[in-house]
MIDOSE-1310 file (N, C-alpha, C; in nm, 2 decimals, decimal comma, always signed):
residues 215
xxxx	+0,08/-0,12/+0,00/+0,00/+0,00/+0,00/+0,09/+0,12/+0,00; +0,05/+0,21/-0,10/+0,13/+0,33/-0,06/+0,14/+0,44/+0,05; +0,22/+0,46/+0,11/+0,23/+0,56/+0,21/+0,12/+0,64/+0,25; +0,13/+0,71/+0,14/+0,03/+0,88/+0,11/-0,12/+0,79/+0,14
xxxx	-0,15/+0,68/+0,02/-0,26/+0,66/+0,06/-0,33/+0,61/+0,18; -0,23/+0,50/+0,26/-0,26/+0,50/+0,39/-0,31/+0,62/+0,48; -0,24/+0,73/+0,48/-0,32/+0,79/+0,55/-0,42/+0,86/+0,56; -0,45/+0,86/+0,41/-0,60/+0,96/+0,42/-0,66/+0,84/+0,43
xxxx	-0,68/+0,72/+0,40/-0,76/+0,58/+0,40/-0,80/+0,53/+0,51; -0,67/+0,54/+0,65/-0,70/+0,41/+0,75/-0,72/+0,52/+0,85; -0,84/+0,51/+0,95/-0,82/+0,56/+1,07/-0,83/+0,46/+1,21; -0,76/+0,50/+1,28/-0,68/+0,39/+1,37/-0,78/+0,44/+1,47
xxxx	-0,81/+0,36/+1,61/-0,86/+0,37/+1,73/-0,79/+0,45/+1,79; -0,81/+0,55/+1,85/-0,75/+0,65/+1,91/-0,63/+0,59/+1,98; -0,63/+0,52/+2,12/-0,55/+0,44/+2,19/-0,44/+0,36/+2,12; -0,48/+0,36/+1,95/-0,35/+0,25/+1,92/-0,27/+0,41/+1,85
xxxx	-0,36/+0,53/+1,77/-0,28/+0,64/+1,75/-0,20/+0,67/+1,87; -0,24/+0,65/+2,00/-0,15/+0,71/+2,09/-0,04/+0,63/+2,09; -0,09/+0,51/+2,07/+0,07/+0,48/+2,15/+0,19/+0,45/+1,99; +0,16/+0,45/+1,88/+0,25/+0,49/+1,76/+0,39/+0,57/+1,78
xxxx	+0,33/+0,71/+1,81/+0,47/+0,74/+1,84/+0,52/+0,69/+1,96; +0,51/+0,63/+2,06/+0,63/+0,51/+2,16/+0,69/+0,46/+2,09; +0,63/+0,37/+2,01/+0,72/+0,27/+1,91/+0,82/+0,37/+1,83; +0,78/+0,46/+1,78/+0,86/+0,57/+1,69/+0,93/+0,58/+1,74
xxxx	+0,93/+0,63/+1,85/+1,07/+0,70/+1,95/+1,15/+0,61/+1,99; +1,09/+0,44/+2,03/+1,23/+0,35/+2,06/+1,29/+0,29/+1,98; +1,21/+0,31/+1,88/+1,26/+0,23/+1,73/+1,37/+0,30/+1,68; +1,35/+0,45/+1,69/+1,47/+0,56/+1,64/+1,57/+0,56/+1,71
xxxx	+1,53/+0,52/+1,80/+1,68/+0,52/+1,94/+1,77/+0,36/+1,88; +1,70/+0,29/+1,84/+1,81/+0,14/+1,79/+1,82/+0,22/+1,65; +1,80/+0,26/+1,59/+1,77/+0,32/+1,45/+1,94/+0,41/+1,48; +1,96/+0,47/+1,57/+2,05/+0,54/+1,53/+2,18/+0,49/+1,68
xxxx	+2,13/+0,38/+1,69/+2,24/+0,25/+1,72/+2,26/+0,13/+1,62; +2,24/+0,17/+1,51/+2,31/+0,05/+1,39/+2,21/-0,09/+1,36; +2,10/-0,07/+1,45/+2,01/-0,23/+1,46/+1,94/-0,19/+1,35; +1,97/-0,34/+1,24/+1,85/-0,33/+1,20/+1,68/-0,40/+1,21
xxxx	+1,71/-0,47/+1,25/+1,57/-0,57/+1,29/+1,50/-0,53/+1,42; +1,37/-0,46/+1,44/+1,29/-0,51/+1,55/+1,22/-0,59/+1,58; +1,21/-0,67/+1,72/+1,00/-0,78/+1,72/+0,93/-0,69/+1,76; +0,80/-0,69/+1,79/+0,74/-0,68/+1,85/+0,76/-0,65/+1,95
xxxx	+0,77/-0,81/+1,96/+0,84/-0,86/+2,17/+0,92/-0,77/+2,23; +1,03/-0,75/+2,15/+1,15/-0,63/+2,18/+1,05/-0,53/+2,25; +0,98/-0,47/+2,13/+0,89/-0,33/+2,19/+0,86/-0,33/+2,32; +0,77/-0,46/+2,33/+0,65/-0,47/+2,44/+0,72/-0,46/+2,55
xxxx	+0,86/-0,53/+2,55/+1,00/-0,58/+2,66/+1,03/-0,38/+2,73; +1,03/-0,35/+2,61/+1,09/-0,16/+2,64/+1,01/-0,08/+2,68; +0,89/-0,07/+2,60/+0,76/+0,05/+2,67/+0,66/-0,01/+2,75; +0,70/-0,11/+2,72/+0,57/-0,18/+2,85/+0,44/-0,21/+2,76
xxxx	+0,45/-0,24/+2,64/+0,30/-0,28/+2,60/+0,32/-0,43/+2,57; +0,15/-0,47/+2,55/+0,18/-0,61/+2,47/+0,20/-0,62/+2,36; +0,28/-0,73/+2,33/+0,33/-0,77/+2,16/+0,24/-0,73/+2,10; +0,12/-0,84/+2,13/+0,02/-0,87/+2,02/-0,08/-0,74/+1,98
xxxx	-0,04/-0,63/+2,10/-0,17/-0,52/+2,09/-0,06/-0,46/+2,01; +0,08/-0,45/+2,02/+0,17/-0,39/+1,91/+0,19/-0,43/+1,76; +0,18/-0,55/+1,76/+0,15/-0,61/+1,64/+0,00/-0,57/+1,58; -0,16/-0,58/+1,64/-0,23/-0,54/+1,57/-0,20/-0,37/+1,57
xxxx	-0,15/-0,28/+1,60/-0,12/-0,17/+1,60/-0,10/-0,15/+1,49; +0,04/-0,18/+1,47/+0,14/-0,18/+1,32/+0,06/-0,23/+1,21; -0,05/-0,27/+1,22/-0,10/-0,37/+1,13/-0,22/-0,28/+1,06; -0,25/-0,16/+1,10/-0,33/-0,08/+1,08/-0,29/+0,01/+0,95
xxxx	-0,14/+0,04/+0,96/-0,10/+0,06/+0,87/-0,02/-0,02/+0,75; -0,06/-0,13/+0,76/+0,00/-0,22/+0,64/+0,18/-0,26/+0,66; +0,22/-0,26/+0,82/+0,36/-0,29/+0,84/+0,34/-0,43/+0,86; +0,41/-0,53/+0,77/+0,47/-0,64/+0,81/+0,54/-0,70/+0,89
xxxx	+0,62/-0,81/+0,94/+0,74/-0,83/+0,99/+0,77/-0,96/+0,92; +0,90/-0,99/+0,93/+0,98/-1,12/+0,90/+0,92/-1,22/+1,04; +0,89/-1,36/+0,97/+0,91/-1,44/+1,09/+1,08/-1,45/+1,13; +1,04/-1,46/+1,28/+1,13/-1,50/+1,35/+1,30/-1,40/+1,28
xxxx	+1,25/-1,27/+1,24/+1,31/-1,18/+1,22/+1,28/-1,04/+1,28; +1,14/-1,02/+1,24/+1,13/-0,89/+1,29/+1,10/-0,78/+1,17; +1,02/-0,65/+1,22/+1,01/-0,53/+1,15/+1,16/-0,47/+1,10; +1,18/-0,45/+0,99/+1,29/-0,42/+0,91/+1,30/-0,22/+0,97
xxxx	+1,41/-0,18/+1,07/+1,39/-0,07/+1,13/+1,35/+0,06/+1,04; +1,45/+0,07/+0,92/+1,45/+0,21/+0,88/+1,35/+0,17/+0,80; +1,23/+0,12/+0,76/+1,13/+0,11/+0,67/+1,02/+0,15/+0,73; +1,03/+0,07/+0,89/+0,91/+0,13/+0,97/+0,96/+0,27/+1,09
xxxx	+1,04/+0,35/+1,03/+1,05/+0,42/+1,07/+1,02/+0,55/+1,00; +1,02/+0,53/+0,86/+0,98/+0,58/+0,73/+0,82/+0,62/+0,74; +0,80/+0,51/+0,77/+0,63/+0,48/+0,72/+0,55/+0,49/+0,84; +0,62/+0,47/+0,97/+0,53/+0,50/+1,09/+0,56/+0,67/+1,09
xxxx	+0,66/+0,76/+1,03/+0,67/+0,91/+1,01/+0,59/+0,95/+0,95; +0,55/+0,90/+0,81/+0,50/+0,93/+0,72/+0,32/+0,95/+0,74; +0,31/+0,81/+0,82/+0,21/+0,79/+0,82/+0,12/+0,96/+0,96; +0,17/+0,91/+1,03/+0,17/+1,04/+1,21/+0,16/+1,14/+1,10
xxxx	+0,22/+1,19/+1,00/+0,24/+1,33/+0,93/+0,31/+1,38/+0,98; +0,45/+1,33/+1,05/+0,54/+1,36/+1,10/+0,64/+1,43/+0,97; +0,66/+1,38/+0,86/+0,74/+1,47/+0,76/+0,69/+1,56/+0,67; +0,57/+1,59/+0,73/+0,53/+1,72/+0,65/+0,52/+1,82/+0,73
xxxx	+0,54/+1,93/+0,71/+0,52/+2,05/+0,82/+0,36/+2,13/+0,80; +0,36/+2,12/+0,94/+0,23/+2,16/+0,95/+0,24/+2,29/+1,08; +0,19/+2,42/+0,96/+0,22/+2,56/+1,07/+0,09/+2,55/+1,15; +0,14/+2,68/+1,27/+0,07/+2,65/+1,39/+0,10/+2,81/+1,45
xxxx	-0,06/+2,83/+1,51/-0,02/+3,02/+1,58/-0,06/+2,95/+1,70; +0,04/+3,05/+1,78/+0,01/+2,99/+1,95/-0,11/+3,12/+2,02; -0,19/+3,12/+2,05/-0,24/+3,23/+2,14/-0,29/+3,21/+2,33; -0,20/+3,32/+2,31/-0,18/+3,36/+2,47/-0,02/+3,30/+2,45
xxxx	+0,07/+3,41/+2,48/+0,19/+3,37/+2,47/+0,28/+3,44/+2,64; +0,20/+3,36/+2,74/+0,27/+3,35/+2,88/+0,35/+3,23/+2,92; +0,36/+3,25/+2,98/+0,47/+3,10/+3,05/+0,47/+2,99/+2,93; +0,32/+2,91/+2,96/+0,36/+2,80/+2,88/+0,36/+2,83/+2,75
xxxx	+0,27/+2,95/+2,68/+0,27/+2,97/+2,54/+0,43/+3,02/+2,47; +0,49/+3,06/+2,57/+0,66/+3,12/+2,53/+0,75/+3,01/+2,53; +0,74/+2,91/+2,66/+0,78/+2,78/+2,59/+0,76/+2,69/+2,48; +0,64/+2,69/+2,45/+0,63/+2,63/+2,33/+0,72/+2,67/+2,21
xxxx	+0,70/+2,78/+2,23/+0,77/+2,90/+2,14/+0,97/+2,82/+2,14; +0,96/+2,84/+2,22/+1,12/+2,80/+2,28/+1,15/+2,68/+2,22; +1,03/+2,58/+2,19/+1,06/+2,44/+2,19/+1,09/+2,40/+2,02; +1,22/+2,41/+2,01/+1,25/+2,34/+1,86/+1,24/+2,19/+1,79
xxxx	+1,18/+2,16/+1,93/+1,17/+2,00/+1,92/+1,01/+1,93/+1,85; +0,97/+2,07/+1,86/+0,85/+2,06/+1,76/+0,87/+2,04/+1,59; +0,91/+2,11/+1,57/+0,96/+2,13/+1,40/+1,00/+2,02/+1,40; +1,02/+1,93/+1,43/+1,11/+1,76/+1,41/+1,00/+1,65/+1,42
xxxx	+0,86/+1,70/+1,46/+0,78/+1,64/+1,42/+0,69/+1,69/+1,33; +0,68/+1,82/+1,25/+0,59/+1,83/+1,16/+0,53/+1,94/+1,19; +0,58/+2,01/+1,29/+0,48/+2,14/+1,35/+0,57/+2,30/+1,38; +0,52/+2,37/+1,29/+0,59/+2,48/+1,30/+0,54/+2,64/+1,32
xxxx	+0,57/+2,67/+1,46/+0,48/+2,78/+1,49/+0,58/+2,89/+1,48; +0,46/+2,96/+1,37/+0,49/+3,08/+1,29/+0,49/+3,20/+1,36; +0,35/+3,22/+1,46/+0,33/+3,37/+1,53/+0,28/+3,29/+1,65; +0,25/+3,41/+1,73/+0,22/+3,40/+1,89/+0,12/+3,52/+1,89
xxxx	+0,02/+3,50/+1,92/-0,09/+3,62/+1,96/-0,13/+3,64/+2,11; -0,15/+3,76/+2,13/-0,16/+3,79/+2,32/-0,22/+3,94/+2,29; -0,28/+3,95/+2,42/-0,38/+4,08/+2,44/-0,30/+4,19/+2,51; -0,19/+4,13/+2,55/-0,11/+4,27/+2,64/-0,06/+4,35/+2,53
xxxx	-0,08/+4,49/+2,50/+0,01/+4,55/+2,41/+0,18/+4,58/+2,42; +0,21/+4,54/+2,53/+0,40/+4,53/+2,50/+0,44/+4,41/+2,45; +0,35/+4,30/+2,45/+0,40/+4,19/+2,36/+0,42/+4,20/+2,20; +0,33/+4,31/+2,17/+0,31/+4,30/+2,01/+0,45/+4,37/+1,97
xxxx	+0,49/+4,28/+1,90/+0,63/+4,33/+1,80/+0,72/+4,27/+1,85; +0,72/+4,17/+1,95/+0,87/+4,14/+2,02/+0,85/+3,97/+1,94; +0,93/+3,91/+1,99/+0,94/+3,80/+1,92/+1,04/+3,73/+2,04; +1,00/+3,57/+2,04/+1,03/+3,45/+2,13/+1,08/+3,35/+2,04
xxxx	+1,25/+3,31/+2,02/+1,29/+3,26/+1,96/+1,27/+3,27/+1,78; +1,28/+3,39/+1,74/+1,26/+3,47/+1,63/+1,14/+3,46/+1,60; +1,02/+3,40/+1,65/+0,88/+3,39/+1,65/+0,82/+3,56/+1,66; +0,77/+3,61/+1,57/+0,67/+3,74/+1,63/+0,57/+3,73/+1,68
xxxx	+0,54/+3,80/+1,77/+0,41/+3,86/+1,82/+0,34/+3,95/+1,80; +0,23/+3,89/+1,78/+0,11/+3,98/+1,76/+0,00/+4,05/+1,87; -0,12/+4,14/+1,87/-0,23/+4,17/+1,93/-0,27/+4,09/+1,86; -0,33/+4,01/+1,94/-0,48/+3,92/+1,92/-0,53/+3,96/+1,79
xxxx	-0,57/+4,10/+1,79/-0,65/+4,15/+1,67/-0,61/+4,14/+1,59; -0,50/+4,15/+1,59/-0,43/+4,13/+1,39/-0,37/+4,00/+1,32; -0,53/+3,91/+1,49/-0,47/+3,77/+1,39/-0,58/+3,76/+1,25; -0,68/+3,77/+1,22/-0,71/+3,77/+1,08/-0,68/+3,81/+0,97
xxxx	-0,57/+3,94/+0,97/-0,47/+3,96/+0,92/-0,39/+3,86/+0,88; -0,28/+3,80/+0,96/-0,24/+3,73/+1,00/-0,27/+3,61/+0,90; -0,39/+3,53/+0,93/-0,42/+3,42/+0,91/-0,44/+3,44/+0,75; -0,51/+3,56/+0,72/-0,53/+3,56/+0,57/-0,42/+3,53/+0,50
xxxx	-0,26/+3,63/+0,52/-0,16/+3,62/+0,48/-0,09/+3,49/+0,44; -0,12/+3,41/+0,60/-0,02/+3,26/+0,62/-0,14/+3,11/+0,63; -0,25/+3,17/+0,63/-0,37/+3,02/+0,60/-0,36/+2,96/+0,68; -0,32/+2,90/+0,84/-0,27/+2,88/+0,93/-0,39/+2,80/+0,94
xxxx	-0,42/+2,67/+0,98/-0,52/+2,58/+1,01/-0,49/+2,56/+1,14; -0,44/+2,52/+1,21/-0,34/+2,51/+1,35/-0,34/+2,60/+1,45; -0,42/+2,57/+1,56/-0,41/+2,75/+1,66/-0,37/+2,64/+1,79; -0,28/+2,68/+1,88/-0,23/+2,62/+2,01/-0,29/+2,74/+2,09
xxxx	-0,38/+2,63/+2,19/-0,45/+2,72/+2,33/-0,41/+2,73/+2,45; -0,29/+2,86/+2,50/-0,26/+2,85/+2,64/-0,32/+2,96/+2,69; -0,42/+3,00/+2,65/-0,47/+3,19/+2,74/-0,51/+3,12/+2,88; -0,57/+3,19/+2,95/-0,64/+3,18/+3,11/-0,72/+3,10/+3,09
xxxx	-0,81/+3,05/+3,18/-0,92/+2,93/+3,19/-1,07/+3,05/+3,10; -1,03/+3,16/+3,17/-1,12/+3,27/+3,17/-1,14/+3,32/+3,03; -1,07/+3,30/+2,95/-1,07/+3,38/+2,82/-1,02/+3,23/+2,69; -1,06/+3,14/+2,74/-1,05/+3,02/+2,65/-1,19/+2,95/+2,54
xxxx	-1,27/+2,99/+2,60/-1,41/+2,97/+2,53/-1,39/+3,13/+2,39; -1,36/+3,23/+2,48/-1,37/+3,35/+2,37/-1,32/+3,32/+2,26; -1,17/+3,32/+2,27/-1,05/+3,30/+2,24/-1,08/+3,20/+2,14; -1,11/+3,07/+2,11/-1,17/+2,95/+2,06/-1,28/+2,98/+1,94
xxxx	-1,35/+3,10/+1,97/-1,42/+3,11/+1,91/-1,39/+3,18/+1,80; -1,32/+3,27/+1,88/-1,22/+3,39/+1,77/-1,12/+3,35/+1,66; -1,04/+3,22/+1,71/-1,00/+3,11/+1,65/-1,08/+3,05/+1,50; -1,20/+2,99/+1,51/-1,26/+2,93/+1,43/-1,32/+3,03/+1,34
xxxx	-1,35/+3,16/+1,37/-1,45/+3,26/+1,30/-1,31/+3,30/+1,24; -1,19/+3,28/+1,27/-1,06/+3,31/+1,19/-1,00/+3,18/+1,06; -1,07/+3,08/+1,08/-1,02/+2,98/+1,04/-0,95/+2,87/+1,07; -0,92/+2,87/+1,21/-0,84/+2,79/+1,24/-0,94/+2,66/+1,26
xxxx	-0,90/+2,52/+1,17/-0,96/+2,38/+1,17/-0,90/+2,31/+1,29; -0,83/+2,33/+1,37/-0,75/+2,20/+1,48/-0,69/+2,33/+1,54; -0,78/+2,27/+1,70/-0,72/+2,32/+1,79/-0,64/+2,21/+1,90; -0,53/+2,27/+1,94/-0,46/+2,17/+2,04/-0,45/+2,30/+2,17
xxxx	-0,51/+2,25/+2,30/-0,57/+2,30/+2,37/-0,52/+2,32/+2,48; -0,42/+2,34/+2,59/-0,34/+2,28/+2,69/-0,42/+2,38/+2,82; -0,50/+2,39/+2,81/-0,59/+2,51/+2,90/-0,66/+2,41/+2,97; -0,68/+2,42/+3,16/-0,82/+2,26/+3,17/-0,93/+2,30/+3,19
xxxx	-0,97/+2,42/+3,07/-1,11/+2,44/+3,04/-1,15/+2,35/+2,92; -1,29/+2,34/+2,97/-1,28/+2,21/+2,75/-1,41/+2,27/+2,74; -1,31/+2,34/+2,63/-1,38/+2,41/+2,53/-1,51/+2,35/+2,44; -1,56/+2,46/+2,40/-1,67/+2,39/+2,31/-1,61/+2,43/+2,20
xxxx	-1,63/+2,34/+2,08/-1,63/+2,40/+1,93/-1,74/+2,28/+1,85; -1,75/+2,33/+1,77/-1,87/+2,29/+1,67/-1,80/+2,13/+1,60; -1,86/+2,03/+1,51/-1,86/+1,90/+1,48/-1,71/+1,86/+1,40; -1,71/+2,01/+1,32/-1,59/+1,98/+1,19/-1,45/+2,04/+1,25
xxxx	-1,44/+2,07/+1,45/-1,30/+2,09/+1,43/-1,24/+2,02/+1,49; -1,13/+2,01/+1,46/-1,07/+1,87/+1,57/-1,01/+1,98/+1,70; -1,02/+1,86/+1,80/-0,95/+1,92/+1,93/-0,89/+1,86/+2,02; -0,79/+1,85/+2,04/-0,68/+1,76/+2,12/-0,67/+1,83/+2,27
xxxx	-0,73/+1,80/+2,33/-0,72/+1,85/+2,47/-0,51/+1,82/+2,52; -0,49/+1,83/+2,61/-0,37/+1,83/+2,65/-0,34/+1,91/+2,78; -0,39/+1,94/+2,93/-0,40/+1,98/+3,01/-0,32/+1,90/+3,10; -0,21/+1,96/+3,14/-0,08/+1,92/+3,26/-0,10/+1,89/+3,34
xxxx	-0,24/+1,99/+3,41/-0,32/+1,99/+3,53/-0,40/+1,87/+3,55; -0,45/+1,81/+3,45/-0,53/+1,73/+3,44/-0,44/+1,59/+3,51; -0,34/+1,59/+3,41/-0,24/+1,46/+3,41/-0,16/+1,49/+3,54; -0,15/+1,60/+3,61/-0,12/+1,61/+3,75/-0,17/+1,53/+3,84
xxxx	-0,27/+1,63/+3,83/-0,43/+1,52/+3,93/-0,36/+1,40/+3,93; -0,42/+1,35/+3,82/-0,41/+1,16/+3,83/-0,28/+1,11/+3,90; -0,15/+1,23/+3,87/-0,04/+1,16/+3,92/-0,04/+1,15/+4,09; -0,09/+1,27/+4,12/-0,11/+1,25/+4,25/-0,21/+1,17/+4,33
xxxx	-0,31/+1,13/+4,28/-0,40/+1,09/+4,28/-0,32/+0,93/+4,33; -0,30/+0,87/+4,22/-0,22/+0,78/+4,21/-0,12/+0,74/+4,36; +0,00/+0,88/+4,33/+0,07/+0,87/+4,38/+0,01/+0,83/+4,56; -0,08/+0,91/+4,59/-0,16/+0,91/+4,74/-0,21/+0,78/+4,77
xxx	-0,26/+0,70/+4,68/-0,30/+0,52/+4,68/-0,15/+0,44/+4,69; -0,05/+0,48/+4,71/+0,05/+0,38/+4,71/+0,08/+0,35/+4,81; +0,08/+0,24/+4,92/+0,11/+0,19/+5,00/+0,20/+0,15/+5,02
């Protein structure tokens, strides 16, 4: 099956999209220790999943293995990239550019998966004109400007809890199709946009949560 066509064709159970890139990332780490062959087993042995839910994973996208050889590395390292939309770049405007929205900004580690943020929008007027790791900033306002210029489908959500529903809104009536959301307000948006929650706060909780049940 070809690459390209796999992915507009297959869509995977959320749970097995999550756990894709794991495999990605341990696969790349023997990838650039000389191994060519992985199992399964190997995987399941390293991140903690099972073979067989790793094998039907891989299998979603048309990856093979050798018996009693294994996934051929740099082929499924090709095609599990390819597939994520990891080799294409896909721009992205951050709004609210405080703490976390500046790190983002900071983080170069993004562009190496496909995601490259162009501007940063915020309501304070001494932000506008300055720029966070040569990224500019904007007023809010002159993101439809903005978006006309650069078509930006991609908007990253760090503003306040308080001004996230607005903000979201202002977003879509701009154009923006996929929001990725890191605020632990959950937003509303309408059927056709996608939205990836991602709240630290959230994933805190549980850790503590957790952590307080250990005996």
């Amino acid at each position: 099956m070809d690459s390209s066509e796999s992915k507009s064709t297959v869509k995977l159970p959320e749970p097995s999209l999550r756990r894709l890139p794991w495999y990605l990332a341990y696969i790349k780490l023997l990838q650039t220790k000389g191994e060519e062959y992985v199992s399964s087993t190997q995987i399941a042995k390293e991140i903690g999943v099972d073979s067989s839910k790793i094998a039907k994973d891989l299998s979603f996208i048309n990856i093979s293995g050798k018996t009693r050889v294994g996934y051929e590395i740099n082929s499924l390292v090709s095609v599990l990239e390819e597939f994520l939309g990891f080799t294409s770049m896909h721009k992205a405007f951050i709004f609210g550019v405080g703490n976390l929205g500046a790190a983002l900004m900071q983080d170069s580690g993004l562009s190496q998966y496909g995601l490259e943020v162009v501007a940063g929008f915020d309501v304070k007027p001494e932000l506008a004109g300055t720029f966070v790791n040569h990224i500019p900033i904007y007023h809010l306002s002159q993101f439809p400007q903005k978006q006309k210029e650069l078509g930006v489908k991609i908007g990253i959500l760090t503003v306040p809890i308080d001004k996230a529903q607005s903000v979201t809104e202002e977003m879509i009536a701009g154009g923006i199709k996929a929001i990725w959301n890191f605020t632990p307000y959950r937003i509303r948006v309408p059927k056709h946009i996608v939205i990836q929650n991602t709240s630290i706060y959230a994933h805190l909780a549980v850790m503590f949560n957790r952590l307080n049940n250990i005996k």
